[in-house]
C-alpha atoms as a printed R data frame, in Angstrom:
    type eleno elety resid chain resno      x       y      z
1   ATOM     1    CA   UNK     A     1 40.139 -53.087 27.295
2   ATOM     2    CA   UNK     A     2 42.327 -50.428 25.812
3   ATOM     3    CA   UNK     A     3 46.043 -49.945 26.269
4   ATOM     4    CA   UNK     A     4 45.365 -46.047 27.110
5   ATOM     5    CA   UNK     A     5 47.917 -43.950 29.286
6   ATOM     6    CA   UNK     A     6 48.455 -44.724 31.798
7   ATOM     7    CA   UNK     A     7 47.120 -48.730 31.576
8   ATOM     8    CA   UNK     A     8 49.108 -51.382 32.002
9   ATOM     9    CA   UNK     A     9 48.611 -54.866 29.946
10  ATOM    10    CA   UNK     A    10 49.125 -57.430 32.272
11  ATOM    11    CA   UNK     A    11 49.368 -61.235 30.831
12  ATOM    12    CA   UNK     A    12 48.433 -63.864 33.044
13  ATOM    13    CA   UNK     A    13 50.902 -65.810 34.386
14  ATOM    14    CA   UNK     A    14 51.005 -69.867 34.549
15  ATOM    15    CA   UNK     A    15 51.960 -71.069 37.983
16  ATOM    16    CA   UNK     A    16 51.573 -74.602 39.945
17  ATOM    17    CA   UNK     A    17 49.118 -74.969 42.685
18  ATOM    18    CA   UNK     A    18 52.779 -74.844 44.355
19  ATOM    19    CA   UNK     A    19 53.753 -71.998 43.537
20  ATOM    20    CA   UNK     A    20 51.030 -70.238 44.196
21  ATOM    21    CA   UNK     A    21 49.883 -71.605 47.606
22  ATOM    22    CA   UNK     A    22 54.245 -70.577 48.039
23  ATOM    23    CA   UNK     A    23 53.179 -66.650 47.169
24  ATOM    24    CA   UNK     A    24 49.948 -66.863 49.350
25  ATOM    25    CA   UNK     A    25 51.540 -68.078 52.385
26  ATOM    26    CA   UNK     A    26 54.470 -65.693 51.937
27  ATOM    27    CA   UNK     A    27 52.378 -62.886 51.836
28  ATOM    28    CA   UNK     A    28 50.052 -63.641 54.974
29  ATOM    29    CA   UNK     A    29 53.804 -63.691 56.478
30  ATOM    30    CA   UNK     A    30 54.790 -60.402 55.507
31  ATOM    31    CA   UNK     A    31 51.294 -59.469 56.738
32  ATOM    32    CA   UNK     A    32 51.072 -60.961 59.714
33  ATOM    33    CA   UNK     A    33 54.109 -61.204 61.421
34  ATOM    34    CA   UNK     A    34 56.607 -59.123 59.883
35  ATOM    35    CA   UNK     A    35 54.747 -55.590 59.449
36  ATOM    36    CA   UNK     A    36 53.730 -55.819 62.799
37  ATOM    37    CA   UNK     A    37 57.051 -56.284 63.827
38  ATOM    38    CA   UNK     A    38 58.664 -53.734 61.943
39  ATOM    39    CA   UNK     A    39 55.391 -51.059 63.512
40  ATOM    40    CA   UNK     A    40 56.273 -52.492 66.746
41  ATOM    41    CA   UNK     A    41 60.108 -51.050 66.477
42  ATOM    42    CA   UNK     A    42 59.160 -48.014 64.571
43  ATOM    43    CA   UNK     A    43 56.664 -47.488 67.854
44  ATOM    44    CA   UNK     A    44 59.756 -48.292 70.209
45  ATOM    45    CA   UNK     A    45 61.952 -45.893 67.776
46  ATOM    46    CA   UNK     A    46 59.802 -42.878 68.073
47  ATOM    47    CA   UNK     A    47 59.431 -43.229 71.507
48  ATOM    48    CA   UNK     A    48 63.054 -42.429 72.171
49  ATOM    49    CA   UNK     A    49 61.993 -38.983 71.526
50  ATOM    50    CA   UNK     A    50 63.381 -36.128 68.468
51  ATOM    51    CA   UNK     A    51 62.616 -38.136 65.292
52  ATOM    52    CA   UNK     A    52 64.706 -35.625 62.925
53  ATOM    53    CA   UNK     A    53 67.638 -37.278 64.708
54  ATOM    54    CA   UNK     A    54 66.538 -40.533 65.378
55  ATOM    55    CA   UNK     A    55 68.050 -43.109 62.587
56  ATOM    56    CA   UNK     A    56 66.608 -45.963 64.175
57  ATOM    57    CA   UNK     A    57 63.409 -44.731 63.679
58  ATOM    58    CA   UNK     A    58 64.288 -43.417 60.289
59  ATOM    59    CA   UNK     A    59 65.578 -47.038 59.292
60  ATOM    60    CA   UNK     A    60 62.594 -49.134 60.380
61  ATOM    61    CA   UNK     A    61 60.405 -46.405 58.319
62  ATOM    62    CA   UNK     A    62 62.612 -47.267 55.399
63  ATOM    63    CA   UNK     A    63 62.308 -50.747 56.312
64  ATOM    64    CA   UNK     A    64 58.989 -50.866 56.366
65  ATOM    65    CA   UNK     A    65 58.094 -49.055 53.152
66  ATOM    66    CA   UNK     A    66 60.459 -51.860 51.379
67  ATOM    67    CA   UNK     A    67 58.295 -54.652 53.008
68  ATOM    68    CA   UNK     A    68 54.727 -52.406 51.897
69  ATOM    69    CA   UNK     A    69 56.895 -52.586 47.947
70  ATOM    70    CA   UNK     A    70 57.392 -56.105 48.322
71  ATOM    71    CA   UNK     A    71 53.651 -57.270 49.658
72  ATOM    72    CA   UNK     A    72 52.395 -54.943 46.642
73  ATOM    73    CA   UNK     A    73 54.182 -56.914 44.254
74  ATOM    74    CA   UNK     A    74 53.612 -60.444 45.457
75  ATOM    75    CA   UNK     A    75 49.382 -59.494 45.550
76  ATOM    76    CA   UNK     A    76 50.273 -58.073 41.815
77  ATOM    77    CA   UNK     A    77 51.385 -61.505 40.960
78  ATOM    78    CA   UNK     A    78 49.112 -63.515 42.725
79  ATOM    79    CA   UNK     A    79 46.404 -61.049 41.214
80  ATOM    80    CA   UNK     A    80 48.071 -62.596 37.987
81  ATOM    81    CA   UNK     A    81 48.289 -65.651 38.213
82  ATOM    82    CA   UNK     A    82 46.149 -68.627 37.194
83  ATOM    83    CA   UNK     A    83 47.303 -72.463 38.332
84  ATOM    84    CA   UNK     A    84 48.179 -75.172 35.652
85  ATOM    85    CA   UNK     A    85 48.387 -78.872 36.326
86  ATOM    86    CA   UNK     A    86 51.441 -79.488 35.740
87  ATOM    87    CA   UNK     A    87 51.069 -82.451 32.781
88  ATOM    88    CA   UNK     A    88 52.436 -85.961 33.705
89  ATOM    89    CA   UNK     A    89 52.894 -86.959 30.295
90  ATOM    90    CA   UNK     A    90 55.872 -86.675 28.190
91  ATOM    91    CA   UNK     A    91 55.786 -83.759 25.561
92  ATOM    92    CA   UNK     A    92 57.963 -83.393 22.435
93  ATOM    93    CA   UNK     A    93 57.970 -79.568 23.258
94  ATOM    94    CA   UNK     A    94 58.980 -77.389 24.922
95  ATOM    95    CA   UNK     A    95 55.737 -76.174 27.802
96  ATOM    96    CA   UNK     A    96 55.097 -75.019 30.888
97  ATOM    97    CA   UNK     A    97 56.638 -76.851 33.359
98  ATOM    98    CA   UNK     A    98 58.551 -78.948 31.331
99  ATOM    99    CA   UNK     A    99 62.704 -79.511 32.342
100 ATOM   100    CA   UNK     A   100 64.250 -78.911 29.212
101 ATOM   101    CA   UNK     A   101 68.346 -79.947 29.165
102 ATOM   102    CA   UNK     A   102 70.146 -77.271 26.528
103 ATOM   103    CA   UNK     A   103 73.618 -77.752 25.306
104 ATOM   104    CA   UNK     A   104 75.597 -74.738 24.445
105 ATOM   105    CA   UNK     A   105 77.684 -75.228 21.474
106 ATOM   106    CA   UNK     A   106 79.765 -72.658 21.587
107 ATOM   107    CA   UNK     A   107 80.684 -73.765 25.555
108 ATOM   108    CA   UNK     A   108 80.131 -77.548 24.913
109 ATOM   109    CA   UNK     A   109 78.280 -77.137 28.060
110 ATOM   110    CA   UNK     A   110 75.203 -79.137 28.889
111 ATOM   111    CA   UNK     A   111 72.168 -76.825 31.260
112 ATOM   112    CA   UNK     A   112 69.077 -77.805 32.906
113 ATOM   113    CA   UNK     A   113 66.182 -75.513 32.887
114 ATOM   114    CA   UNK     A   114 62.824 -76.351 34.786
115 ATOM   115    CA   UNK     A   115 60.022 -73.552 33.623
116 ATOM   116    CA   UNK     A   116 58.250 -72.626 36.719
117 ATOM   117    CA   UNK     A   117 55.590 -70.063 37.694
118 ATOM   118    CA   UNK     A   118 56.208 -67.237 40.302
119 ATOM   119    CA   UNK     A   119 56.913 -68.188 43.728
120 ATOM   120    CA   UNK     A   120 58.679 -71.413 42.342
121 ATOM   121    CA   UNK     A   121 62.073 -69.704 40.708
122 ATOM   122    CA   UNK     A   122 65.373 -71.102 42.205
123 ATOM   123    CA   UNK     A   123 68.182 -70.505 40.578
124 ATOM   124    CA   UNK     A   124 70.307 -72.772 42.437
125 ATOM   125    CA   UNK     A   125 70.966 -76.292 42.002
126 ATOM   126    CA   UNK     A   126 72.098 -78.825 39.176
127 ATOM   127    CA   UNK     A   127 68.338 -77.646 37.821
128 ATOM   128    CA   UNK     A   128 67.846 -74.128 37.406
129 ATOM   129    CA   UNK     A   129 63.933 -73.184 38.323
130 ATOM   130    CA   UNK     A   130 63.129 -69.879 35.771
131 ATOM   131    CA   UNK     A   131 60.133 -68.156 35.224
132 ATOM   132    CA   UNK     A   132 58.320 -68.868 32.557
133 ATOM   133    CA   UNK     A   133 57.624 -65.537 31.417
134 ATOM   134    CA   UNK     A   134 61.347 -65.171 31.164
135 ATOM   135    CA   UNK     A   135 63.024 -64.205 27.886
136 ATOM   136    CA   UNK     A   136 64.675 -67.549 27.576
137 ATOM   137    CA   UNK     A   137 61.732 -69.804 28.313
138 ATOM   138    CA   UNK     A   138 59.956 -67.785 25.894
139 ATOM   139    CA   UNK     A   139 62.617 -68.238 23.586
140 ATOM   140    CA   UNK     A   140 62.474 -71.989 24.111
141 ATOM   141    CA   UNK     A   141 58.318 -72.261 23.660
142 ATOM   142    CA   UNK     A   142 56.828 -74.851 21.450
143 ATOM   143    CA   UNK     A   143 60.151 -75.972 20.004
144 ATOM   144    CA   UNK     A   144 61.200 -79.655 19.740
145 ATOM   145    CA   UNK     A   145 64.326 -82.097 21.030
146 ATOM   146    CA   UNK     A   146 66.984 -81.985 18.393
147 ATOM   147    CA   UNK     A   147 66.193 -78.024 17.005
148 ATOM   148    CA   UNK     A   148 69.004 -75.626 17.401
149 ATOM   149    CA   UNK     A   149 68.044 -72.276 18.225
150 ATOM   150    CA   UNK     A   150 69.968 -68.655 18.731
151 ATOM   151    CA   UNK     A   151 68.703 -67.051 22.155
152 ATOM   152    CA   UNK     A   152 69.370 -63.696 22.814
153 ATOM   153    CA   UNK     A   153 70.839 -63.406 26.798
154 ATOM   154    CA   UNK     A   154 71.564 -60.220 28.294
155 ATOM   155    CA   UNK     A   155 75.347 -61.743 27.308
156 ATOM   156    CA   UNK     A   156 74.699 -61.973 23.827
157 ATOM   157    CA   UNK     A   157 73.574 -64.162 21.537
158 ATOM   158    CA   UNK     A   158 74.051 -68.231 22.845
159 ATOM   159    CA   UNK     A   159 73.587 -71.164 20.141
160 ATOM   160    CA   UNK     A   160 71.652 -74.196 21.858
161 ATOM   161    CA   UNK     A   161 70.873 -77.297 20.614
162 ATOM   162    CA   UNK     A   162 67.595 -78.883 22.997
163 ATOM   163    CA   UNK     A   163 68.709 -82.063 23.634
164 ATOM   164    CA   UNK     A   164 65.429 -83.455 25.849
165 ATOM   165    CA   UNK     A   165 62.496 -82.131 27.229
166 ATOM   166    CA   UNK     A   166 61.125 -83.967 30.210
């Protein structure tokens, strides 16, 4: 396997039986119910007749060429990912899946940070649901309660001291 023009090296991504039952159901969704929907009111749009000036017709095509974007990239991550059980028992680092609580020291802030697969991210809530893949979980990998670490952050640069890992 090369990394040739015009290749793309794709790393398998960790996600929960969850999360990626979540992405599979999502997509039947979008493949089921709301394509057809979206065909049904292009069909009802270019009935009306002259399609150069019909917008409704020229919306649901736009519509429906976002929906194809979005089904291609939920099969692209369900294409790459592979399910982990999440582990019951307590770790002294930082893994997949694991809720890690950060406190900022510049900010004297405590954060909560669960490391999810796709299909699982929230980012609402007392416990913020990121991707594992993302630049701050990957940041965070394999280090242990008490270490202080600099994370870059599209903000900057954020001092954090991990003060548990559940």
């Amino acid at each position: 396997m090369g990394t040739g023009q015009g290749e793309v090296n794709v790393m398998p991504t960790p996600t929960t039986r969850e999360g990626y039952d979540k992405m599979k159901q999502d997509l039947a969704w979008m493949e089921t119910v709301e394509m057809p929907r979206i065909s049904k009111l292009i069909a009802e749009a270019r009935a009306e007749g002259d399609l150069r000036e019909n917008a409704e017709y020229h919306g649901q095509r736009e519509n429906q060429a976002m929906l194809q974007a979005k089904i291609n990239l939920l099969k692209s991550k369900i294409a790459d990912a592979y399910i982990v059980e999440r582990d019951t028992t307590k770790s002294d680092e930082v893994s997949f899946g694991a809720t890690v609580t950060l406190f900022d020291i510049d900010a004297e802030i405590e954060e909560k940070y669960q490391f999810v697969g796709p299909g699982e991210e929230d980012y609402r809530g007392e416990i913020m649901k990121i991707l594992v893949t993302s630049p701050l979980a990957q940041q965070l990998m394999n280090k242990k309660v008490g270490e202080v670490i600099d994370v870059d952050t599209p903000g900057g640069r954020i001092k954090y001291e991990i003060k548990a890992i559940d």
